[in-house]
ZAMARPA-793467 format. One line per 2 residues: their letters; for each residue x, y, z of N, C-alpha, C, O. Coordinates in nm, 4 decimals, m for minus. Each point is the difference from the previous one (the first is absolute). Example, Ala and Ser with C-alpha at 12.3 -4.5 7.8 and 13.67 -1.06 7.14 Angstrom:
<recs>
AS> 1.3190,m0.5690,0.7800,m0.0890,0.1190,0.0000,0.0900,0.1200,0.0000,0.1036,m0.0019,0.0665 | m0.1386,0.1069,m0.1385,0.0820,0.1190,0.0060,m0.0770,0.1090,0.0730,0.0509,0.1108,0.0169
</recs>
This chain:
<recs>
XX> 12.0025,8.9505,7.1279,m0.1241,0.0301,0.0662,0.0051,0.1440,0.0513,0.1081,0.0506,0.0302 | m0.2094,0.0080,m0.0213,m0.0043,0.1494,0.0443,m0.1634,m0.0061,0.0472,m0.0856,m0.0858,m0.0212
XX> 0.0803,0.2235,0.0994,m0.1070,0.0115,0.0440,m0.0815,0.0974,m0.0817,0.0619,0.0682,m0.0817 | m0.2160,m0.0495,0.0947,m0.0682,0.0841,m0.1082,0.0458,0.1622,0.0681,0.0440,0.0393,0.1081
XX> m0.0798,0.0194,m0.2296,0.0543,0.1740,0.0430,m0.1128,0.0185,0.1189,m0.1058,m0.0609,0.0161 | 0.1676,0.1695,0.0635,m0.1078,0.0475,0.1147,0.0143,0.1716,0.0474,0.0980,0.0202,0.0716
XX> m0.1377,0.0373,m0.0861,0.0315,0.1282,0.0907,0.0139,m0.0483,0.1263,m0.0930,m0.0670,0.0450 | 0.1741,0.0835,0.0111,m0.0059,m0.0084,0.1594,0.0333,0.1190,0.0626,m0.0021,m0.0069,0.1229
XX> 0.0460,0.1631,m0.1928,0.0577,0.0584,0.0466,m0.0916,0.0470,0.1523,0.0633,m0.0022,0.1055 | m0.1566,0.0278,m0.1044,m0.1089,0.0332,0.1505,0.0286,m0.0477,0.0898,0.0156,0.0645,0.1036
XX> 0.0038,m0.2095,m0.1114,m0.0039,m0.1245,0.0853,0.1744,0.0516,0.0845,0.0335,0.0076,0.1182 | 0.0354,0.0164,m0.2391,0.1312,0.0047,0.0391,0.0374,0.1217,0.0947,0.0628,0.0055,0.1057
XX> m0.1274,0.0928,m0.1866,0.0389,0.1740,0.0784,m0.0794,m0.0360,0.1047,0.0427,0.0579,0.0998 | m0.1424,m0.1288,m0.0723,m0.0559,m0.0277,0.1204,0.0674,m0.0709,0.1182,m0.0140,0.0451,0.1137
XX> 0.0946,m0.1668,m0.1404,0.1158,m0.1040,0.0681,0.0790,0.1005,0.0304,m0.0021,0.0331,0.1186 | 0.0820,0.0348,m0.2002,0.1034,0.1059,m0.0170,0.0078,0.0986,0.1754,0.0762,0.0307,0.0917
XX> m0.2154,m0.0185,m0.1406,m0.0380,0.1572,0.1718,m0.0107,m0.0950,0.0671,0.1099,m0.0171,0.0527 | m0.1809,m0.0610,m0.0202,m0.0629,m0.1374,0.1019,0.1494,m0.0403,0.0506,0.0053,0.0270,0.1200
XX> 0.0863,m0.0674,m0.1539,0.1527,m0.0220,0.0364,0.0763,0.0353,m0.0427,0.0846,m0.0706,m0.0547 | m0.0785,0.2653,0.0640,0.1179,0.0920,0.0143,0.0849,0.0238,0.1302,0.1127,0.0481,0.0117
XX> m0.2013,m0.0965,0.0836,m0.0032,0.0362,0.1296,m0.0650,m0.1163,0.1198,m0.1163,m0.0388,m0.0104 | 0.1828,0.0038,0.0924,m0.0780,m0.0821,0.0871,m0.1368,0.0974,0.0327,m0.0081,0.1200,0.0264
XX> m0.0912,m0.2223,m0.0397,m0.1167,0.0523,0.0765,m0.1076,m0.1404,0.1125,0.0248,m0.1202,0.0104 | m0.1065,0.1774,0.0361,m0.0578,m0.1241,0.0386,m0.1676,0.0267,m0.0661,m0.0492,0.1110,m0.0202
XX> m0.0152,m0.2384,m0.0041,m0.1248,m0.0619,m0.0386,m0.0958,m0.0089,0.0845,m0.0138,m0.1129,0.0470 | m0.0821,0.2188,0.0017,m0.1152,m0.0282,0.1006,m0.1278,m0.0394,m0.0584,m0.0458,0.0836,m0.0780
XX> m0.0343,m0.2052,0.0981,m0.0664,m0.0303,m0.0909,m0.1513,0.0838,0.0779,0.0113,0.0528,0.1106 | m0.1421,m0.0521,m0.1849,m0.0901,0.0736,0.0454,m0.1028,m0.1361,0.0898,0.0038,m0.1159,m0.0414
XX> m0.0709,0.1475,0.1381,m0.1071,m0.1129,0.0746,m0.0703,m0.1187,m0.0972,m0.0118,m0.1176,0.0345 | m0.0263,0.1662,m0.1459,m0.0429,m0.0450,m0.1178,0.1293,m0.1128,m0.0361,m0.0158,m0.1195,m0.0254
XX> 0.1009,0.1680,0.0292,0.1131,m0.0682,m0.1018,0.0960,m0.1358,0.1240,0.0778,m0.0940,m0.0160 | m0.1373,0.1536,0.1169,0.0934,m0.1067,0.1020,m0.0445,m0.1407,0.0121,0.0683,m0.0917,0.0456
XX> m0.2008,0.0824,m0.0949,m0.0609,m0.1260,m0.0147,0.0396,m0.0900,m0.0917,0.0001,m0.1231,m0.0013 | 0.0286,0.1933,m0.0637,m0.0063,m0.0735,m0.1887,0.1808,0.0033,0.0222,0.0435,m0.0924,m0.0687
XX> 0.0273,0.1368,0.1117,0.1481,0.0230,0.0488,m0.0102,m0.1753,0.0591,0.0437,m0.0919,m0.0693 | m0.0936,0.0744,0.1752,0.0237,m0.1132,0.0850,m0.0542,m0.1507,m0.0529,0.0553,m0.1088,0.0161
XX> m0.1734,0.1372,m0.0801,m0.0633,m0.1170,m0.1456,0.1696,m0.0108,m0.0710,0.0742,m0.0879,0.0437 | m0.0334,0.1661,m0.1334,0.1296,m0.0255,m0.0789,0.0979,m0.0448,0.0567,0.0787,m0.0675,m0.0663
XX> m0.0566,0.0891,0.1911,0.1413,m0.0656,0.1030,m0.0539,m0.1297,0.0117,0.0605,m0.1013,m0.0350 | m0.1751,0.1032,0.0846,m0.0764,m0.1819,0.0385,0.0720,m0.0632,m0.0579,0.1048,m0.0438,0.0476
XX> m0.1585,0.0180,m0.2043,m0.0352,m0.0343,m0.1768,0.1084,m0.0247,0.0478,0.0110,m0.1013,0.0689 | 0.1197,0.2005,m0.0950,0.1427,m0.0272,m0.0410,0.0605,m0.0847,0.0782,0.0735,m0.0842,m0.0515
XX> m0.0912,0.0884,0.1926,0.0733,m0.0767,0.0758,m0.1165,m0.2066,m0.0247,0.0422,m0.1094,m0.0376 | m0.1279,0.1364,0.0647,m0.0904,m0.1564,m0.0461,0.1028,m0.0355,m0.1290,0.0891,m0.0849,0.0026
XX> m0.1241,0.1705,m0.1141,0.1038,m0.0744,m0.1347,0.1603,m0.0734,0.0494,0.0481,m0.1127,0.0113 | 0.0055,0.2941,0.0134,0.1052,m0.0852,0.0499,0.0647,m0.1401,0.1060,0.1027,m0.0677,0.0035
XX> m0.2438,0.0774,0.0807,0.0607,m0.1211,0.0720,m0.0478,m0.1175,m0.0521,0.0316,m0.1112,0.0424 | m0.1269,0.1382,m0.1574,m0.0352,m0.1542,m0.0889,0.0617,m0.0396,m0.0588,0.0325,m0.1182,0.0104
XX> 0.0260,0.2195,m0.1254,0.0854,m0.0586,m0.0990,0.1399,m0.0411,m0.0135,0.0791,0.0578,0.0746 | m0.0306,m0.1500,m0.1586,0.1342,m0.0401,0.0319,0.0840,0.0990,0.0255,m0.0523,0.1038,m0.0407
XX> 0.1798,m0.0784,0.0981,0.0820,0.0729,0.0290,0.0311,0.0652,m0.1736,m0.0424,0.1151,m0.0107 | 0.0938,m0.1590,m0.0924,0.0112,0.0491,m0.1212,m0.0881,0.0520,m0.0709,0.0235,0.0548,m0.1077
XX> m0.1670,m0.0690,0.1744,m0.1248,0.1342,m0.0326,0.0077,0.0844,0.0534,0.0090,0.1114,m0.0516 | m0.0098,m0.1360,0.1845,m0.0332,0.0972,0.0963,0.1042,0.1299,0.0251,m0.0126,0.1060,0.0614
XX> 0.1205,m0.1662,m0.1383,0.0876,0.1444,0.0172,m0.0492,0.0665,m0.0751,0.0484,0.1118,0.0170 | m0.1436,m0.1088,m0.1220,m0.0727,0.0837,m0.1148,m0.0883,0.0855,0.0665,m0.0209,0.1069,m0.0574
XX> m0.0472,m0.1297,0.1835,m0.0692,0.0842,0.0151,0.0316,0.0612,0.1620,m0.0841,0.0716,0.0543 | 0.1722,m0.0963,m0.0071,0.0819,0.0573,0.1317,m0.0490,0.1197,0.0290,m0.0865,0.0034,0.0875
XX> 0.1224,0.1064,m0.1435,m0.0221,0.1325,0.0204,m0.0966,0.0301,m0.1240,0.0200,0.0819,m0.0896 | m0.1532,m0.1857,0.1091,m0.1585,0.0511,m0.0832,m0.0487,0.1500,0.0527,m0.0245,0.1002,m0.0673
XX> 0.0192,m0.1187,0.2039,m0.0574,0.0992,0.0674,0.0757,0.1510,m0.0133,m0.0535,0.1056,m0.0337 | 0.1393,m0.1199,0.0562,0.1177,0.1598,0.0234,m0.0133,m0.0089,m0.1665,m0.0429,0.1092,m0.0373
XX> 0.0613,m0.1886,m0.0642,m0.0212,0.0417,m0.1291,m0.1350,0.0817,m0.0186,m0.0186,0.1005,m0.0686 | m0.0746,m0.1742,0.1519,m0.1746,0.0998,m0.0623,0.0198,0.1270,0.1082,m0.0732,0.0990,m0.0015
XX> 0.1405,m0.1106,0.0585,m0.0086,0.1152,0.0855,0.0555,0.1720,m0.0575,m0.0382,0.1170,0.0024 | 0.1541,m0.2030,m0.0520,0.0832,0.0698,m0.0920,m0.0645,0.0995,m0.1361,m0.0006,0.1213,m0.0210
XX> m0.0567,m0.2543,m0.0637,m0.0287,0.0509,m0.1352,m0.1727,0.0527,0.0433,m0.0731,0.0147,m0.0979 | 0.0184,0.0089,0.2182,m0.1211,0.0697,0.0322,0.0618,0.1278,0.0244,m0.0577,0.1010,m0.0402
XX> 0.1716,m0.0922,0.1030,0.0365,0.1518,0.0515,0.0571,0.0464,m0.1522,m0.0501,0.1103,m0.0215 | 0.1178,m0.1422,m0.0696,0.0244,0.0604,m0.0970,m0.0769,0.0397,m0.1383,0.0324,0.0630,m0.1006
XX> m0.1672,m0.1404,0.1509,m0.1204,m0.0036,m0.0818,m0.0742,0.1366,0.0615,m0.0257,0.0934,m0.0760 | 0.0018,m0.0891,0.1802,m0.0279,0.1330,0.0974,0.0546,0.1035,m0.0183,m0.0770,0.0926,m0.0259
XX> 0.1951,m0.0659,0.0292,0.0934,0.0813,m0.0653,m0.0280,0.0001,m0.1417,0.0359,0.1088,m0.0451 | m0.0591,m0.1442,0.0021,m0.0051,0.0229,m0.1838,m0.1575,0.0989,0.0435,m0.0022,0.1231,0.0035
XX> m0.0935,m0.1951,0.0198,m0.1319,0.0621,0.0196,0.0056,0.1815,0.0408,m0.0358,0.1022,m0.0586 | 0.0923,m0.1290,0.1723,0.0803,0.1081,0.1170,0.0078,0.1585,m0.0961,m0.0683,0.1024,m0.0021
XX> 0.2172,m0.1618,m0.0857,0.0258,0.0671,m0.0352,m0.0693,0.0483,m0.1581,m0.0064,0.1205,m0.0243 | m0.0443,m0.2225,m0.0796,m0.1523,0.0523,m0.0535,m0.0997,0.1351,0.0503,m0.0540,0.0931,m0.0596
XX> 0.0608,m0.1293,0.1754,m0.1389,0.1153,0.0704,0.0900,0.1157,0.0470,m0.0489,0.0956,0.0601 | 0.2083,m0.1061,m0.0931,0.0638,0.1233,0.0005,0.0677,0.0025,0.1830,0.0602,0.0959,0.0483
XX> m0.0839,m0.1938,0.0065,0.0926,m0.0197,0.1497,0.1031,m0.0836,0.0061,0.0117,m0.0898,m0.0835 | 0.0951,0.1115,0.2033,0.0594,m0.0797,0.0004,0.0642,m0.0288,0.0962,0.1192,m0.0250,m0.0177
XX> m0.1656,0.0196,0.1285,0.0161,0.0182,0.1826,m0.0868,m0.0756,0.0469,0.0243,m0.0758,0.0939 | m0.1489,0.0850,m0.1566,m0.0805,m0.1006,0.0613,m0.0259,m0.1478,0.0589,m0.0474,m0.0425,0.1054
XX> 0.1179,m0.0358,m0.2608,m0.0204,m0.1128,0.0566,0.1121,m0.0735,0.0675,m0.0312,m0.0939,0.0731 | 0.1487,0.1225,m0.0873,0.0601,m0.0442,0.0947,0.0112,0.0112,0.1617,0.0381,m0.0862,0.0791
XX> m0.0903,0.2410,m0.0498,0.0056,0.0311,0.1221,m0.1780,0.0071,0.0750,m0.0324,0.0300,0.1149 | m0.0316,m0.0597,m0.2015,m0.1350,m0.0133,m0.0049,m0.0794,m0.1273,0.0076,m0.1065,m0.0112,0.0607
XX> 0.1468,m0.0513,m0.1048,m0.0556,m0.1842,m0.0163,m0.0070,m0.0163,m0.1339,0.0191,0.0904,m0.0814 | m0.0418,m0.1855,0.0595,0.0113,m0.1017,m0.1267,m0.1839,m0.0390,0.0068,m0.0494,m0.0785,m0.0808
</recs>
């Protein structure tokens, strides 16, 4: 089994800068809402489902949190920056 071909290289040089370096994630007024909807979600699942699901989705939230800041960063650095969104908001 294998997976289909993909460029990922963007995605990657993007992960790459995003965690060269500790930084921290400030999300924007807009984004703190929809931040606290995804923690809800994750924690309701997790306390529904059996213990052998629910470890599947443990860290749902810090995962979307994650692959939004490195999606940002890909964007970021597209428009030719690269300071912004980490020290700027998400």
């Amino acid at each position: 089994m294998s997976l289909p071909k993909a460029d990922g290289s963007e995605p990657s040089d993007a992960y790459g800068w995003a965690t060269a370096r500790p930084c921290t994630t400030t999300l924007s007024e807009d984004a703190r809402p929809l931040w606290r909807t995804v923690r809800r979600y994750a924690r309701i699942l997790g306390e529904s489902l059996p213990e052998g699901q629910a470890v599947f989705i443990e860290r749902t939230a810090e995962q979307t949190l994650g692959v939004a800041a490195c999606l940002a960063a890909e964007v970021n650095d597209a428009r030719g920056g690269r300071g912004g969104v980490v020290d700027g908001g998400v």
